[in-house]
Structures are given as C-alpha cells and as structure tokens.
KOLZA-549035 format. One record per residue (C-alpha): x, y negated, z negated. Coordinates in steps of 0.02 Angstrom, whole numbers, plus 50000, padded with zeros to 5 digits. Each point is the difference from the previous one (the first is absolute). Example, Ala and Ser with C-alpha at 12.3 -4.5 7.8 and 13.67 -1.06 7.14 Angstrom:
2
<rec c1="50615" c2="50225" c3="49610"/>
<rec c1="50069" c2="49828" c3="50033"/>
//
This chain:
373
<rec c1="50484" c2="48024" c3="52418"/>
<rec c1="49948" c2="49883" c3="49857"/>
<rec c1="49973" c2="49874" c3="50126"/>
<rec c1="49872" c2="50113" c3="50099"/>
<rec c1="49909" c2="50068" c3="49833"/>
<rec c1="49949" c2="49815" c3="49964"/>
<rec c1="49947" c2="49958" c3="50182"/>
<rec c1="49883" c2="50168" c3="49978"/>
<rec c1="49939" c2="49944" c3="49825"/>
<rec c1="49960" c2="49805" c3="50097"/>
<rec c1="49886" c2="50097" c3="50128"/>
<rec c1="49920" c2="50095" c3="49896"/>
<rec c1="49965" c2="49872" c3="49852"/>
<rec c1="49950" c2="49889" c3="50145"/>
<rec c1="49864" c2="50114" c3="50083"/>
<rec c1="49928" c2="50025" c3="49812"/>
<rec c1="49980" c2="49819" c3="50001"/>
<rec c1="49911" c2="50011" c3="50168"/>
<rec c1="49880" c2="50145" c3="49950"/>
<rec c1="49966" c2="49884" c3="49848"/>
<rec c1="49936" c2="49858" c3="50102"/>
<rec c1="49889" c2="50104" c3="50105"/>
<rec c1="49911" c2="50044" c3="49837"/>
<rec c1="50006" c2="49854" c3="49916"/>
<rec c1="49996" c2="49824" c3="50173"/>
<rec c1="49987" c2="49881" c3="49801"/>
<rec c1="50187" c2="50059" c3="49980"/>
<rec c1="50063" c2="49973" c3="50162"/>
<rec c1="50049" c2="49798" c3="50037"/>
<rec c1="50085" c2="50049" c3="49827"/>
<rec c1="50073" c2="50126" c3="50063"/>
<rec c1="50048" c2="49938" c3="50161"/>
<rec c1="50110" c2="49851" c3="49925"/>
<rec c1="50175" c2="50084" c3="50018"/>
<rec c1="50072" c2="49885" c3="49849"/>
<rec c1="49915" c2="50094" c3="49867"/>
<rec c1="50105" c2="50150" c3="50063"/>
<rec c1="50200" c2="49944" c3="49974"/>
<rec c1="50034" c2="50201" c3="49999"/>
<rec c1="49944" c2="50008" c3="50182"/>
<rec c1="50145" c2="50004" c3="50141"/>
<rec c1="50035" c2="49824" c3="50081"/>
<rec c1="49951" c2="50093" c3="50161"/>
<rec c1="49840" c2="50067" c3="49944"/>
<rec c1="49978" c2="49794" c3="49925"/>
<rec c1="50034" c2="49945" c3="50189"/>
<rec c1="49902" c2="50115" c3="50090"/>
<rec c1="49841" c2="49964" c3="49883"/>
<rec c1="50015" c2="49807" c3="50003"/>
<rec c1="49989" c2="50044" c3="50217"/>
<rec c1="49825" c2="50096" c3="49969"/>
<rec c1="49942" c2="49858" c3="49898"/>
<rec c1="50058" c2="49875" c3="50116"/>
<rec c1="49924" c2="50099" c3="50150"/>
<rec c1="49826" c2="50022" c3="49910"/>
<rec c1="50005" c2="49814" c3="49962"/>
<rec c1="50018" c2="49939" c3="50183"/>
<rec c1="49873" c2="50131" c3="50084"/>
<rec c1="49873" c2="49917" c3="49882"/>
<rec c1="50051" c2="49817" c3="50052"/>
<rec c1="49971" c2="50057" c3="50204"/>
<rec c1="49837" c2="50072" c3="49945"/>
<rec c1="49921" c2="49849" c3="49903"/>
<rec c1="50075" c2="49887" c3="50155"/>
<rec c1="49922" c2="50102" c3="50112"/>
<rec c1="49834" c2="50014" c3="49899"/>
<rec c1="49992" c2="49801" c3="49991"/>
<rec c1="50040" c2="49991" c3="50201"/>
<rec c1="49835" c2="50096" c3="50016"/>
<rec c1="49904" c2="49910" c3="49906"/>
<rec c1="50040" c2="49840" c3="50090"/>
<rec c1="49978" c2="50075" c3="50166"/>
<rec c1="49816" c2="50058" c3="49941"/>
<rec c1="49950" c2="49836" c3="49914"/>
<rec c1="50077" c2="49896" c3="50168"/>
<rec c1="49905" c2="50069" c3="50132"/>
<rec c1="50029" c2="49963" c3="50174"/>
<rec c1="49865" c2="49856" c3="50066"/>
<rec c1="50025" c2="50044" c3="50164"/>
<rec c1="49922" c2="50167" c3="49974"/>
<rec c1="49865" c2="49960" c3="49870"/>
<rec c1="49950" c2="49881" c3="50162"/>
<rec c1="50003" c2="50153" c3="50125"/>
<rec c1="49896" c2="50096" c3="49869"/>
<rec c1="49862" c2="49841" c3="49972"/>
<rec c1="49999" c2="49938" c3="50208"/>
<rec c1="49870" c2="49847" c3="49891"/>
<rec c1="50162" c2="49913" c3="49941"/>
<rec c1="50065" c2="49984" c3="50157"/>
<rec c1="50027" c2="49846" c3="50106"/>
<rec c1="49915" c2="49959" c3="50168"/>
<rec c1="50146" c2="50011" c3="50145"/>
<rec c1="50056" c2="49823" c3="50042"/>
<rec c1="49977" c2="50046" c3="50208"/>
<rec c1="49920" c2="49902" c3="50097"/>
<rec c1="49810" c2="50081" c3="49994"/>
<rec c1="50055" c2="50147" c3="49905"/>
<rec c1="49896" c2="50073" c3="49868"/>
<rec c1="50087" c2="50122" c3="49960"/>
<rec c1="50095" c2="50029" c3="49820"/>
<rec c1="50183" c2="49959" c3="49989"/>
<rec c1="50127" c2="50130" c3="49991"/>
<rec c1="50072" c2="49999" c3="49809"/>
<rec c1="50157" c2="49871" c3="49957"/>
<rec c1="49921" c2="49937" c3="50187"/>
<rec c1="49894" c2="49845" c3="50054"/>
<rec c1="49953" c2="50086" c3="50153"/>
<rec c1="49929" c2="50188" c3="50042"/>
<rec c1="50118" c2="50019" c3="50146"/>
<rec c1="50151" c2="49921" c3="50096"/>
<rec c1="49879" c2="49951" c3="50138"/>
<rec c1="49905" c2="49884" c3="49898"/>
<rec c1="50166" c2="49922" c3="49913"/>
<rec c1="50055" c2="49958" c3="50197"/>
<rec c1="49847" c2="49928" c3="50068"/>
<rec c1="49978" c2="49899" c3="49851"/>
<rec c1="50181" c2="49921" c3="50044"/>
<rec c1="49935" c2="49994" c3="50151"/>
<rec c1="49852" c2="49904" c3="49973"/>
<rec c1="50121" c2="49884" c3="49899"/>
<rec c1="50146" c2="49959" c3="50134"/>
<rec c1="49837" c2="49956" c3="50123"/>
<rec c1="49918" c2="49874" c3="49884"/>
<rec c1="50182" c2="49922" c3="49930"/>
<rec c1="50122" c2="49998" c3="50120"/>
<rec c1="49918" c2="49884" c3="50138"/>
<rec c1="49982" c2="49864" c3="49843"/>
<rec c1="50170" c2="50035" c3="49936"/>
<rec c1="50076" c2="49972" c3="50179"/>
<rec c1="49896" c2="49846" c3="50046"/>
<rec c1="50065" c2="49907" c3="49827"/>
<rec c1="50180" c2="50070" c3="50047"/>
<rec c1="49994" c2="49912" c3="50169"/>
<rec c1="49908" c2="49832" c3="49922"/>
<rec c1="50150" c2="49959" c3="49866"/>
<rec c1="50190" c2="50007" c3="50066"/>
<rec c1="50119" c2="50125" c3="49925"/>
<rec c1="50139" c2="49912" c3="49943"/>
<rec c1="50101" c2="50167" c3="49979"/>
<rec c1="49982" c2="50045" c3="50181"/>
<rec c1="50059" c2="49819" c3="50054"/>
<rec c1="50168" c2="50050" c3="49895"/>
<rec c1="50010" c2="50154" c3="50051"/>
<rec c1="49981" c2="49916" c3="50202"/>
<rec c1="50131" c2="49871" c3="49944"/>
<rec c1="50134" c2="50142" c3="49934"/>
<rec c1="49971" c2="50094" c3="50143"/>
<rec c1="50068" c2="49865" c3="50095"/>
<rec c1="50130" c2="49973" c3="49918"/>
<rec c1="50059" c2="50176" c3="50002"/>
<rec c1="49986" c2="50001" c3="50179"/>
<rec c1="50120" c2="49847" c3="50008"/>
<rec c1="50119" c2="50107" c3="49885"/>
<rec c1="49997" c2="50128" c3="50115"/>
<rec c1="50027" c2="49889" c3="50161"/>
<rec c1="50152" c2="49933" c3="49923"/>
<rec c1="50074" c2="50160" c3="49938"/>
<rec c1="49977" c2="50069" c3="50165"/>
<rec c1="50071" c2="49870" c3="50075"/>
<rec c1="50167" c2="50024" c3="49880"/>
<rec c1="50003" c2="50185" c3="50026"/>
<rec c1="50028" c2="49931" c3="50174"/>
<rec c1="50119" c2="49872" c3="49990"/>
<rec c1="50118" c2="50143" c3="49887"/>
<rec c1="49951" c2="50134" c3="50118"/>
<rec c1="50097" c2="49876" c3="50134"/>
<rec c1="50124" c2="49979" c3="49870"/>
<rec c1="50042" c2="50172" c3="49959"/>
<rec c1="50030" c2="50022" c3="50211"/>
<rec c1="50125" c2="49828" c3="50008"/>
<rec c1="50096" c2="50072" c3="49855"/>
<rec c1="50018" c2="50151" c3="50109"/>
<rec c1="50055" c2="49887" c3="50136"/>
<rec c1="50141" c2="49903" c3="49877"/>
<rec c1="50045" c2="50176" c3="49958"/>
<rec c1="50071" c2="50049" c3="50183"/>
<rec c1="50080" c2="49834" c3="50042"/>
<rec c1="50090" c2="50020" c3="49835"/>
<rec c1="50066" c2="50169" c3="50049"/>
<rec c1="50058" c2="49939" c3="50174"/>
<rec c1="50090" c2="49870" c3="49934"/>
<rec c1="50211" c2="50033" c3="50010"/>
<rec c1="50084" c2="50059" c3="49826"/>
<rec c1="50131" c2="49851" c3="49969"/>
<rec c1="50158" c2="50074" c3="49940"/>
<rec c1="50120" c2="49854" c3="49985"/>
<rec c1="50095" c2="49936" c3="49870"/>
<rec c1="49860" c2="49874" c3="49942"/>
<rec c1="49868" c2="50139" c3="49968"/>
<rec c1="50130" c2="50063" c3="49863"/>
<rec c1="49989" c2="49823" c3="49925"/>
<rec c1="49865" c2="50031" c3="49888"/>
<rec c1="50084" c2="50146" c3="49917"/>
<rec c1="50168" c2="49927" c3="49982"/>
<rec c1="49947" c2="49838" c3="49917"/>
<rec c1="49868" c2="50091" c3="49888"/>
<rec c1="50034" c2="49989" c3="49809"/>
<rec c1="49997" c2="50144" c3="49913"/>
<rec c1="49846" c2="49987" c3="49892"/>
<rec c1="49885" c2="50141" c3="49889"/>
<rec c1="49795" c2="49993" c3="49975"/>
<rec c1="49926" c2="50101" c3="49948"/>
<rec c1="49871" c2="50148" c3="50046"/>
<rec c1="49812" c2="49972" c3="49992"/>
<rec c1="49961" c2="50176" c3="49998"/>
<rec c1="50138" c2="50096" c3="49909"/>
<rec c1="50107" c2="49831" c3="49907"/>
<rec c1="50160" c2="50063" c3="50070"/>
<rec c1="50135" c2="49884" c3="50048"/>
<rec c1="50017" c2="49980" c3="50175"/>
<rec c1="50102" c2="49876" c3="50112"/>
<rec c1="49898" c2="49865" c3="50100"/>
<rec c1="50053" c2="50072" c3="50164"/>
<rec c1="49902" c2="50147" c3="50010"/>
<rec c1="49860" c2="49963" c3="49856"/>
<rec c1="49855" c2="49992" c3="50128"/>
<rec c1="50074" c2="50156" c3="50061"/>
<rec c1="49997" c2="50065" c3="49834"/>
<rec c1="49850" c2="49962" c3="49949"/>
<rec c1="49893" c2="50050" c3="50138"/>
<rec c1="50086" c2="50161" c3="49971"/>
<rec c1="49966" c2="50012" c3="49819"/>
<rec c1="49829" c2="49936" c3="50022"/>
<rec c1="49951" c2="50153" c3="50109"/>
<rec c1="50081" c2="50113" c3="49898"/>
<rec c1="49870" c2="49958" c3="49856"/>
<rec c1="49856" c2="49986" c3="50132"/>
<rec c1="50005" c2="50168" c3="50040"/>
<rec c1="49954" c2="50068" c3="49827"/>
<rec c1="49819" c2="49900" c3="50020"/>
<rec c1="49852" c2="50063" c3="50116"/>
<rec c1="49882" c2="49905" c3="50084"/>
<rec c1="49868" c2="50132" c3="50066"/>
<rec c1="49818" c2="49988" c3="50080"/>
<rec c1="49883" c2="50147" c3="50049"/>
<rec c1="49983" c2="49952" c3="50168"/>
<rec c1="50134" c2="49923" c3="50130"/>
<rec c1="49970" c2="49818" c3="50046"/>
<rec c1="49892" c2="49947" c3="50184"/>
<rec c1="50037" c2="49836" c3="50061"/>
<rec c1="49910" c2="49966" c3="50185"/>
<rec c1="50129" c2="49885" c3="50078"/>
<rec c1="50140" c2="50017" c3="49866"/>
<rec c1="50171" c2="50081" c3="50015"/>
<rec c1="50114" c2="50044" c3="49872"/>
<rec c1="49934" c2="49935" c3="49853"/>
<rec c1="49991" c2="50171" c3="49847"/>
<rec c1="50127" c2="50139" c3="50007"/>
<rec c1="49846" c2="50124" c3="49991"/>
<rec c1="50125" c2="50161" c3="49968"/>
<rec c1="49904" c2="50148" c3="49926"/>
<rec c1="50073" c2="50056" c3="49845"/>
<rec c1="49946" c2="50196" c3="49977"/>
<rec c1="50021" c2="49996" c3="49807"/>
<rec c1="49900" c2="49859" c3="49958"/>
<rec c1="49891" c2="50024" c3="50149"/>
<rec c1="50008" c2="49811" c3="50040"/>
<rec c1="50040" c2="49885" c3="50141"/>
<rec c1="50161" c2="49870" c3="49959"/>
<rec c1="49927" c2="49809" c3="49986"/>
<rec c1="50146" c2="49929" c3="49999"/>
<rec c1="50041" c2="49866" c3="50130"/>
<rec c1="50077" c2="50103" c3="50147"/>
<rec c1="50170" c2="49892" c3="50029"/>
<rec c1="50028" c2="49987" c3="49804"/>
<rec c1="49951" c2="50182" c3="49945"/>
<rec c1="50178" c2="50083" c3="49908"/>
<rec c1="49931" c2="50145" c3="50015"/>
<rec c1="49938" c2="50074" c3="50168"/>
<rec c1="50112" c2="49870" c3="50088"/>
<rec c1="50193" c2="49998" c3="50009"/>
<rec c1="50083" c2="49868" c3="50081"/>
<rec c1="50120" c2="50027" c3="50150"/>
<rec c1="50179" c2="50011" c3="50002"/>
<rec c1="50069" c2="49819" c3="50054"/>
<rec c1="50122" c2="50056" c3="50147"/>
<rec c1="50171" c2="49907" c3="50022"/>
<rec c1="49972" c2="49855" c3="50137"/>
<rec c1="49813" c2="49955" c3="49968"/>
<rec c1="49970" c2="49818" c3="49952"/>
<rec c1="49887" c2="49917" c3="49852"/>
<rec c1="49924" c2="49900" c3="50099"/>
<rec c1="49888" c2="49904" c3="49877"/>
<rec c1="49934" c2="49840" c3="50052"/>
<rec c1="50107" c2="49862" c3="49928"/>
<rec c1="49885" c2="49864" c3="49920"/>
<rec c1="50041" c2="49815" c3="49943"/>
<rec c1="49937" c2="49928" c3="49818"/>
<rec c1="49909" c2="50183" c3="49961"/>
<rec c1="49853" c2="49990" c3="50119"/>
<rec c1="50046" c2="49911" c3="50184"/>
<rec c1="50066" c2="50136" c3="50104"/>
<rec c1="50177" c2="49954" c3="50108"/>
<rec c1="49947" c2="50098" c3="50159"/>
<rec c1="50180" c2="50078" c3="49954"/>
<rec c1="50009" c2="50207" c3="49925"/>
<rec c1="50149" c2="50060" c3="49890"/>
<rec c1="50134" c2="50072" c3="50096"/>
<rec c1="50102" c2="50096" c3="49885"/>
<rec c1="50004" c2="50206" c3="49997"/>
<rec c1="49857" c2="50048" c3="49889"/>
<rec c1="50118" c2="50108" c3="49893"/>
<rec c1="50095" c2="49832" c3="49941"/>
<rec c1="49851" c2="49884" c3="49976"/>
<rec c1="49934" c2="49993" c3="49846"/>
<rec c1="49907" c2="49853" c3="49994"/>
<rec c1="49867" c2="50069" c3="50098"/>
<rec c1="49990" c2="50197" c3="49943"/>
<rec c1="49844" c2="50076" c3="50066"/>
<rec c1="49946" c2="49848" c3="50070"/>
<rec c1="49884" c2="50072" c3="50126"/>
<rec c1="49894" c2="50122" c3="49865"/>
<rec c1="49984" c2="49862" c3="49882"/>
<rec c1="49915" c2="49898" c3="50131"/>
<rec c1="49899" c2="50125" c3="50074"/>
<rec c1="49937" c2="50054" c3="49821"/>
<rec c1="49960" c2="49808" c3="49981"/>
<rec c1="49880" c2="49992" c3="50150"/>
<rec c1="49916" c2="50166" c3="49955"/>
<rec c1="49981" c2="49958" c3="49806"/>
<rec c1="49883" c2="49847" c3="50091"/>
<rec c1="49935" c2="50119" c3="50123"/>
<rec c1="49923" c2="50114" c3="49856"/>
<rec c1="49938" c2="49860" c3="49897"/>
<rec c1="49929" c2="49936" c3="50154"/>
<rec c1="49895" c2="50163" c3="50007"/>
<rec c1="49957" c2="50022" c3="49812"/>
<rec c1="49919" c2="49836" c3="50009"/>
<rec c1="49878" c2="50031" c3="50148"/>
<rec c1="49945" c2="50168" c3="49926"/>
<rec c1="49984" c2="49889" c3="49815"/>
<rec c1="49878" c2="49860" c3="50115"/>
<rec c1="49923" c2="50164" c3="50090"/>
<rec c1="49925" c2="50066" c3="49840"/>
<rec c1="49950" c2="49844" c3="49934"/>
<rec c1="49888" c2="49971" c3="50173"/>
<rec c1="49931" c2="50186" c3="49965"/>
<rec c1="49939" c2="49945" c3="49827"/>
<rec c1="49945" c2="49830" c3="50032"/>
<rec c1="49871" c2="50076" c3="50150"/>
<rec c1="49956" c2="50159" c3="49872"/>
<rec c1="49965" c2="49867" c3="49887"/>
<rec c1="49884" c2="49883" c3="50127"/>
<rec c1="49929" c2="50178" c3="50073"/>
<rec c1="49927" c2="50043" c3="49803"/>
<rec c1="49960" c2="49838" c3="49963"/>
<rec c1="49821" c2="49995" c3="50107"/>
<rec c1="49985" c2="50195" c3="50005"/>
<rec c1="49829" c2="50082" c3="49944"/>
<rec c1="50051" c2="50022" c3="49814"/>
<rec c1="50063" c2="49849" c3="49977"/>
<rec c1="49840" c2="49905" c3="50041"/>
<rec c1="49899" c2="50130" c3="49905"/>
<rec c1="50083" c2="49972" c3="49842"/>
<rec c1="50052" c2="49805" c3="50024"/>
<rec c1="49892" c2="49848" c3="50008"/>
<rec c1="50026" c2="49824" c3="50006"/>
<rec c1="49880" c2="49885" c3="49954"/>
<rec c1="49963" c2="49831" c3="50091"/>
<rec c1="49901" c2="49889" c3="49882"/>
<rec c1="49999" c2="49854" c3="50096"/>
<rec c1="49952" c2="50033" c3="50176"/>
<rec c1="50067" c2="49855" c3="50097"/>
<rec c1="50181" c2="50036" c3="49941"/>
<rec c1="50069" c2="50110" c3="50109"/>
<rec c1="50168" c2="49994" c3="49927"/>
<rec c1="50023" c2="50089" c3="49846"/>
<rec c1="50185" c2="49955" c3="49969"/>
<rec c1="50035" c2="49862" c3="49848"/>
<rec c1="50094" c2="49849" c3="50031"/>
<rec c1="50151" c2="50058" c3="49923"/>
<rec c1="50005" c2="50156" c3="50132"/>
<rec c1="49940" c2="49920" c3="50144"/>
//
C-alpha cells in the first residue's frame, strides 16, 4: 500500500511539473533534465531519457532531410534546363540532319546514329582492308604454322588409337589360346610351392603381415576393398564411335551419376568370377621381362599365384592407353577450334575499324624486325 501511495504522489507531482512547463516553455530544458529530480522513480528516469532521445533523433532526420533539398534545388538537372532553353542545344551529328540532339544524345534519333556508322564503315573499311592485304600478318602465318602442326598431332594419335584398337583385339586373341591350353597337374607344377620359403611383406594398403604366396592375392583384394569407398561420377555416360569397353558407365540413382571408372578395374559395379576347379592360367610366359616365349602357364589358376588376375591387369593396361589416346585428340580438337576463332576475328569488321597499322616506308612490304623474321 505504501508502495502504491508513492507511485500516485510520482504521477501526480509529475503532471504538476508538466502543467508548469506549458505555462512557463523558459523552465522546461530545466525541467526536462531528469538529474535535478533524484526523488523521481528509476522508471520514470528511463522512460524520460527515451522521449528525449526520441525528440533528439526526429530533429536530426529533419535537418538531413532539409539539407537533401536544398542540394537537389541548387543542382539542377542540365538535361532539363536544355529541354526548357532548345538554344543550348547541340546540332545532331547525322549526316544532313539539322535537327537538335536528343538530351545526354549526339544525335536526335537512332536513325541518324546508324547511317552515320554507316557513312563511316563505307569511307574506312575499303582503306583499312587494302593496307591489311599490302603488309603480311605475321600472327596469321603462326596461327597457319600451329594449325599444321595440330593436324600432324592428330594424324599420329589417330594412328595410335589404331594400332591399340588392334591391340586391345590380339589380347583378346592371347586370351582364348590361354584358356585352351591343358591344366598341368604333375608333380613339377607343385614344385614351386614346395621349394618356396616361407617369407612375410607386408601390405600396401592395410600394413598387415601377409606371406609372399598369396600377397598379390592379398593385395588386389585389399586394394578394392578401399576403392569402393571413392566415386568417380560424370553427368552424362561416355560415347566412343568405334570403342568398346572402355568406362563402366553404371548409373548410380543416389548421386545421379554415371561410374568413370575403367570398366575391367571398377570394384564396384564389377565382381570378378568364381575361378572353377580345372581352368588353366594361361599367361604368356616371357624371357628377361619383355620377349614373349610363345609358351602360356599351365598350372590350375587356383594354384598360380604368380600371375593372379593376369588377364584384367592387362586389359586395364591397354584401355588406360586407349583413354589417354582419346583425351588427347579432344585436347588438339579444341586447340584447332581456337586457333581458327582466333584467325576468323583477326580480319573481321571490328577489328579493322578499330586497328591500324601504319606503313611508313612504302617499299617495305615486310613489317617484321630482324629479330622476328
């Protein structure tokens, strides 16, 4: 109750004060300043300082406001103190136009801004095209001399793409006669594993400890296992004219991407086949790493492990050459398409309008120095 009989005496001491400054404005920045009242509330304080504050910044956006007018009237626009005196205007710069031009315009209309360009491309181009043929270009004789040798790129990497195209089909052939060679299952296709020592490497891919016998085994396993959690994805599936097997090119609905991984090698959307019990390696046997034997290995696949996955390995071989092969004629394709872009723009219409050379001596044909010719 004491609490509320103070708040009433605060109101009504404060409205006195207000009636006070009607009748007297001299009194009332005095009045206003809420420090020479400590009895007031710490409310009252707050919400007074807020008025002031208020007042204060709806003066500021007038006087800014104020000022913006006043610039706006002393800056008038030109362009319509010209409309209003048509004597300060400019004549139109058309060919016999007397007309005045339109304002922040040198002519009165389009049509006299075209016929005046025009007028221009008929008197300047014929002399700009007669001094382009008199002096050689020594741009366009590069650009003529890397076109040629682009095109002898592109002979030669059509002419690989060929020979591996051929390739890829006699692997194919080794590949069968392998396969219909007999498994050898005598005592000297055990010799191998008998006299092998019993020796650890270890793992590439995971570092485990695994016996020489079966680390290419191992490892190719263990390689593919760590392949799989990698994507190599494109928009758009791959077309080759000519070429077979090269991408895996499986749609994968969650990334909504085609698979760019080489087709024979991909972990992922290719599994390979269960070896059954009387098929033979047959790997070509070679002599001092390179010079093939004529001979194929005849032990049971499931035994040999000297040549584990033999046949993917090479095919992934010929097709890794295949595909660079075919990135490397699309690479000398776009550089033909800029080189003639380039030679195409080089003697267009704006390029003699705004370039000029100038032939001071006219017996010297060739403008080239000494150091560039």
């Amino acid at each position: 109750m004491k609490r509320e009989e103070a708040r009433s005496v605060q109101r009504s001491f404060k409205k006195q004060i207000g009636e006070t400054c009607q009748h007297f404005p001299s009194l009332q920045p005095w009045m206003n300043d809420t420090e020479d009242f400590p009895f007031l509330d710490s409310a009252l304080k707050k919400q007074a300082m807020d008025m002031k504050k208020k007042k204060n910044l709806k003066k500021k956006v007038e006087r800014k406001k104020e000022k913006q007018q006043k610039r706006m009237e002393k800056s008038e626009d030109p362009q319509q103190s010209n409309a209003e005196h048509p004597a300060s205007l400019r004549q139109c710069l058309g060919p016999g136009c007397v007309h005045p031009s339109r304002p922040g315009s040198k002519y009165c209309s389009d049509d006299c801004g075209m016929k005046l360009a025009a007028d221009r491309i008929r008197v300047i181009l014929p002399q700009r095209i007669q001094e382009w043929q008199q002096s050689p270009c020594i741009a366009e004789e590069h650009d003529k001399k890397m076109l040629e040798c682009i095109h002898r790129e592109q002979q030669d990497t059509l002419t690989r793409l060929k020979e591996l195209e051929c390739h890829f089909h006699e692997l194919e052939a080794i590949i069968q006669r392998g396969k219909q060679q007999a498994v050898c299952e005598d005592e000297e296709s055990n010799k191998y594993e008998r006299n092998s020592v019993n020796l650890q490497i270890f793992c590439v891919s995971c570092g485990k400890s695994i016996n020489t016998q079966v680390a290419l085994r191992h490892m190719e396993h263990c390689f593919a296992k760590y392949e799989r959690k990698s994507s190599f994805g494109a928009l758009y599936p791959t077309c080759v004219e000519g070429a077979t097997r090269l991408f895996c090119d499986v749609y994968d609905p969650q990334s909504k991407s085609y698979c760019k991984r080489l087709q024979v090698l991909c972990p992922e959307h290719s599994k390979d086949t269960k070896v059954p019990d009387g098929e033979v390696c047959g790997c070509p046997l070679v002599e001092n790493v390179f010079e093939p034997t004529g001979n194929f290995c005849c032990l049971p696949k499931r035994l040999c492990n000297s040549h584990y996955c033999w046949e993917k390995l090479r095919r992934a071989e010929v097709d890794l050459q295949r595909v660079r092969m075919l990135f490397k004629l699309e690479d000398l394709v776009e550089q033909e398409h800029k080189v003639r872009t380039a030679m195409k723009n080089r003697a267009g219409l704006l390029a003699l309008m705004l370039h000029q050379t100038i032939q001071h001596d006219p017996l010297t044909t060739d403008l080239r120095s000494r150091a560039d010719s």
